[in-house]
C-alpha angles and dihedrals in degrees: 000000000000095000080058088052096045092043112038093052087047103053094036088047088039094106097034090046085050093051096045091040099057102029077047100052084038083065087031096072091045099086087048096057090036085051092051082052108048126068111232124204122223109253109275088017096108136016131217098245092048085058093043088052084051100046092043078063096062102022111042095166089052119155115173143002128219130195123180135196098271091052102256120151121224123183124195121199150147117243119181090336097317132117117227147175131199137179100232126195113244098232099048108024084234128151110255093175145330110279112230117159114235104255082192084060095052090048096057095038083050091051095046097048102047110358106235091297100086112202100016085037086062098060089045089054088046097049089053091058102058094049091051079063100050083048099047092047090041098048094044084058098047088050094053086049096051095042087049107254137339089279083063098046094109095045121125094281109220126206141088131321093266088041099052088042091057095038095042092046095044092057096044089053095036091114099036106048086050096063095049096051088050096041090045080045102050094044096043079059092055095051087056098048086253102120118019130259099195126221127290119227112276104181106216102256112259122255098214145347136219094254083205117144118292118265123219105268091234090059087049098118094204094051085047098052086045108092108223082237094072101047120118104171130345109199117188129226114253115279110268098000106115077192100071126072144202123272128216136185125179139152097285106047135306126239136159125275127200132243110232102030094034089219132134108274087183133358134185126181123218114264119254082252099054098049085045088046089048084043085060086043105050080040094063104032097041088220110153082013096065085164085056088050087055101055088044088052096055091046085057091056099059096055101072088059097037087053083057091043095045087045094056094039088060092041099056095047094044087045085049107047115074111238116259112220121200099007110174121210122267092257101043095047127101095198118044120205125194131191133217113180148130108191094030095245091123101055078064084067096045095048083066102043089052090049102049085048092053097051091047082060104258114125106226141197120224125193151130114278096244082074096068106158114218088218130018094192098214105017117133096191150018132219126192119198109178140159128208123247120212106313105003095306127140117265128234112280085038101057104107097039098095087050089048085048092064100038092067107082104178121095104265123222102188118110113232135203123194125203112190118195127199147115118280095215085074118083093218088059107179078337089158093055090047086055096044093046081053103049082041087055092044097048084049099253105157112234112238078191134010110241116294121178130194119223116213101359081291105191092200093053087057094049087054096040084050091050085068101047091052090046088049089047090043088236138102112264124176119186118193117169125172109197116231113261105231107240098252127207110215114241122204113208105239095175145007122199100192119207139175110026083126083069103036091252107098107196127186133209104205130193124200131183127176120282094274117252137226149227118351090347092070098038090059089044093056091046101051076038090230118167096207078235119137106246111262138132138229116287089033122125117254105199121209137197115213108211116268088024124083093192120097135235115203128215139191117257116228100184128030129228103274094061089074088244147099094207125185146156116228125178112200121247122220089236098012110138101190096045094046088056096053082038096069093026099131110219105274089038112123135223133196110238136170126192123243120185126242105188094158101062110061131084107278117227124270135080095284112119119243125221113204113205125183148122128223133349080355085092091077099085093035097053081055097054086058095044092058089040087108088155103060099248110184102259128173120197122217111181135151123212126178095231132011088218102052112021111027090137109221094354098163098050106049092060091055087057096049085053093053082044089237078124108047101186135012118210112173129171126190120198100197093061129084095280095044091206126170143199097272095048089054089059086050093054097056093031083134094054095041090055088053099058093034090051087049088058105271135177121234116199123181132194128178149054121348102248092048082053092047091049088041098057085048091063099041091055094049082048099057101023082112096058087062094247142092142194094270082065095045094051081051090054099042093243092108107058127162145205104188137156 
């Protein structure tokens, strides 16, 4: 529900918030560069009446003064018949320059209040403002959730690209941009006669004045006990008429003064609403606090970016997730199905679980697993379908279940099954549906099913497991599902660097670029210096599909896309039949890869230093994250090898990075030497080292086999035991991060 509220007013407010932000953060800026320009008195400095003497020097003829917010002064005056206007300095009453309005500026406030449209441009305006609040409060609140809780909002935020744009800019402009929504708010009410502006000061009009003869305005004592800081306007009596009087508005309020005593004839001060209204006002438009115009100009400029990023956020989800047709409500179904996934392939599975269900007559209920109900008033049964992120943790639309699960305190009655899907090679093998049966069977849920778990998105595996649900339901159900085949992009091998035959381990580093292209094809895609690579980063997964086989097998990436290159690092496997196939790919051979993201598995940005930790062919990611480290972040490389003479992975060029200083310190072990050291001996030796840079806030990230990782986390433990932590904390805190197999 509040991803709904976040999502539907953003992207329905997405044209109108474009077009206020940057017309916003255009005006914004205004108060800033008049500010620069204009000379500002210290307050007590000048008084009124000692500018007014000046100016009466240089402008004889003078008429009015006008002061606004960010402190320019504007004098108004006849001169041989003519009309003029000049910008004055406040010491010496002097023209600075002639005064002329931006007719470009009026043109953009008038565009950002209204639109364009006057009267029905307001209410848009209006309307905008108050759903850049809902999403400002809403985000904020998803971004809590997903950092796991308000203590967390300021944690290291994992995603995509697009993701981590839109999360990154709308923290940073959290503040800003609600100000702005309530200010914008608060004064589109006003225009409509919904919140009150209160009323501005409108001295009752004298009666009479002394007619006495005129004083010298310099002599005037109100004008003198009036600061320069707090005029608004000074308009002078007409020219010869003892009758007239002078007029003078300032913060506080405005009233008429007389000629010849210089006292007030009449005085009113602003009501409490109208200074709280000017207060709104001077909020949203930054004018008399150019540094607060500035802020607000900087928050308008990240919504244009965060309404793309928002757009293709939503767009992804809503393109990845099957359509679920004649889903009940929770309280109305009779089945409840509930989904735990990262990439969306298992909703595949329970698309076609619901709808099998609801052909066989039952009316079923079909949603992510966060939105564990604590009651579903006439369901019958509960089916878990859930996938396992990383090492046996919860993916993402099943992050918050185990949370909701203990928050329900009543006996349950509803009989629950529950399907795990993963991949077998994995140690930690649907290790997130065996944790959630257990705490089910702990908190006295009955089991439809026992646990049952599918390996490879096997389609067999789901017909059987859906033979046993019919026969537990006493109906029919067949369930025949045909996994999606991920749109692949062909990859030709440009180049092999071969390792480790000296040690029985023969290990490639392979290089692939897109099939070259012709003709005016390739000359347009030279000039627009496009690779013809799918867009990923270093540390991202690159799937491939052996031949004769549709399921996948993922790899590391070691380069990104801008580098020209799909670049991994691939050991060959006795009976692998993925790696014996890029094993024996000739240069020119081409293979068929998708990209899969892997957002949670790269440094994060800051000053902190980053320790990268890994064996093997585990080096391939992190060798990435060094060779994109152009500015010189502090980075420390932990990797074991089997020999220094036949599998020192990317050898060379680690030693040129530690000569450009993008790698600040090599640590290698090799277990098949004199020393047999490995990795993790290599941590303990230089425990000392390691809990400096832990204690000053790095990041730890670790890429390679299971048991490295296991032995690894053991060092690391007994390393900064002393500082009172462990790795259990850092992962808490997103500073230990992995990438294992």
């Amino acid at each position: 529900m509040l991803r709904k509220l976040h999502s539907l007013p953003g992207l329905i407010a997405a044209l109108f918030a474009i077009v206020l932000a940057v017309t916003g953060a255009i005006l914004s800026f205004s108060p800033a560069l008049e500010r620069a320009n204009a000379s500002v008195p210290a307050a007590g400095q000048v008084s009124v009446a000692e500018l007014a003497d000046t100016v009466a020097r240089h402008y004889p003829g003078a008429e009015q003064i006008k002061r606004t917010p960010s402190g320019t002064l504007i004098v108004y005056y006849t001169r041989d018949g003519d009309v003029g206007a000049d910008r004055i300095d406040p010491r010496t009453g002097q023209a600075i320059a002639p005064y002329a309005p931006s007719s470009f500026s009026r043109w953009v406030k008038n565009l950002h209040r209204s639109l364009l449209l006057d009267t029905p441009g307001r209410m848009v305006a209006g309307i905008t403002a108050l759903a850049m609040i809902v999403l400002t409060i809403s985000g904020t609140l998803l971004l809590a959730a997903r950092l796991g809780g308000w203590r967390q909002l300021l944690r290291p935020i994992r995603g995509t690209l697009s993701q981590r744009l839109h999360l990154e800019l709308g923290r940073a402009a959290l503040l800003g941009l609600l100000l702005s929504g309530l200010t914008g708010a608060y004064l589109s009410a006003t225009t409509f006669g919904l919140a009150p502006e209160g009323v501005e000061a409108e001295p009752d009009f004298p009666l009479e004045v002394s007619g006495g003869t005129p004083a010298a305005i310099d002599t005037l004592p109100v004008l003198q006990a009036t600061d320069l800081n707090d005029l608004r306007e000074l308009v002078y009596p007409y020219p010869d008429d003892p009758t007239d009087m002078y007029s003078l508005e300032t913060h506080q309020g405005a009233g008429f003064i007389d000629q010849a005593s210089g006292e007030w004839l009449s005085y009113q001060p602003h009501d409490a609403t109208h200074s709280v209204y000017a207060l709104i006002y001077q909020l949203h438009t930054g004018e008399g606090l150019w540094w607060l115009g500035l802020i607000l100009g900087l928050s308008a400029l990240t919504v244009p970016v965060m309404a793309i990023t928002g757009a293709m956020i939503w767009w992804k989800r809503r393109r990845s997730r099957p359509k679920i047709v004649a889903n009940s409500g929770a309280n109305a179904a009779d089945s409840v199905i509930l989904v735990g996934s990262e990439g969306n392939t298992t909703w595949g599975f329970a698309k076609t679980l619901h709808d099998s269900l609801t052909q066989a007559g039952h009316r079923v209920h079909t949603a992510p697993m966060n939105q564990l109900a604590s009651r579903y008033r006439h369901a019958k049964r509960l089916f878990i379908l859930t996938a396992t992120y990383g090492d046996g943790d919860a993916p993402a639309s099943a992050s918050r279940f185990l949370t909701r699960l203990d928050n329900i305190t009543d006996t349950p009655q509803l009989p629950v099954a529950v399907l795990g899907f993963g991949d077998q090679q994995f140690p930690q093998f649907c290790g997130f549906a065996k944790k959630i049966e257990a705490s089910l069977t702990a908190k006295g849920w009955p089991l439809l099913l026992p646990l049952d778990t599918i390996d490879r998105q096997s389609g067999q595996a789901f017909t059987r497991w859906g033979n046993a649900v019919g026969k537990a339901l006493g109906t029919k159900l067949a369930l025949v599902h045909t996994p999606t085949r991920p749109r692949t992009t062909a990859l030709a091998l440009a180049e092999r660097v071969d390792y480790g035959a000296g040690v029985q381990a023969p290990t490639d580093v392979l290089r692939f670029k897109a099939p070259a292209a012709s003709g005016k094809t390739a000359l347009l895609s030279r000039w627009l210096k496009r690779t013809g690579l799918p867009s990923f980063e270093a540390g991202d997964l690159v799937g491939i599909l052996p031949p004769a086989s549709q399921t996948p097998r993922f790899y590391s990436l070691a380069s990104a896309s801008t580098d020209g290159v799909l670049e991994i690092c691939v050991r060959q496997h006795p009976h692998g039949l993925c790696s014996s196939f890029l094993h024996a790919l000739p240069v020119g051979g081409t293979i068929d890869a998708f990209i899969q993201p892997n957002p949670n598995f790269r440094p994060t940005s800051g000053k902190a230093p980053v320790v990268l930790i890994g064996a093997g062919t585990g080096i391939g990611p992190l060798v990435g994250f060094i060779r994109h480290n152009k500015t010189h972040h502090p980075m420390h490389l932990y990797w074991g090898g089997r020999n220094p003479q036949s599998d020192f992975l990317y050898e060379t060029e680690l030693n040129a990075y530690l000569t450009d200083r993008r790698l600040t310190q090599l640590n290698a072990a090799f277990s098949r030497i004199d020393e047999r050291a490995y990795v993790q001996d290599k941590l303990t030796a230089n425990g000392p080292e390691l809990r400096r840079l832990i204690d000053k806030g790095a990041q730890i990230l670790v890429c390679g086999g299971r048991g490295m990782a296991t032995s690894v986390i053991s060092a690391l433990d007994d390393i900064i035991a002393p500082l009172g932590i462990d790795v259990t904390t850092l992962k808490a805190q997103g500073r230990y991060r992995e990438d294992v197999y």
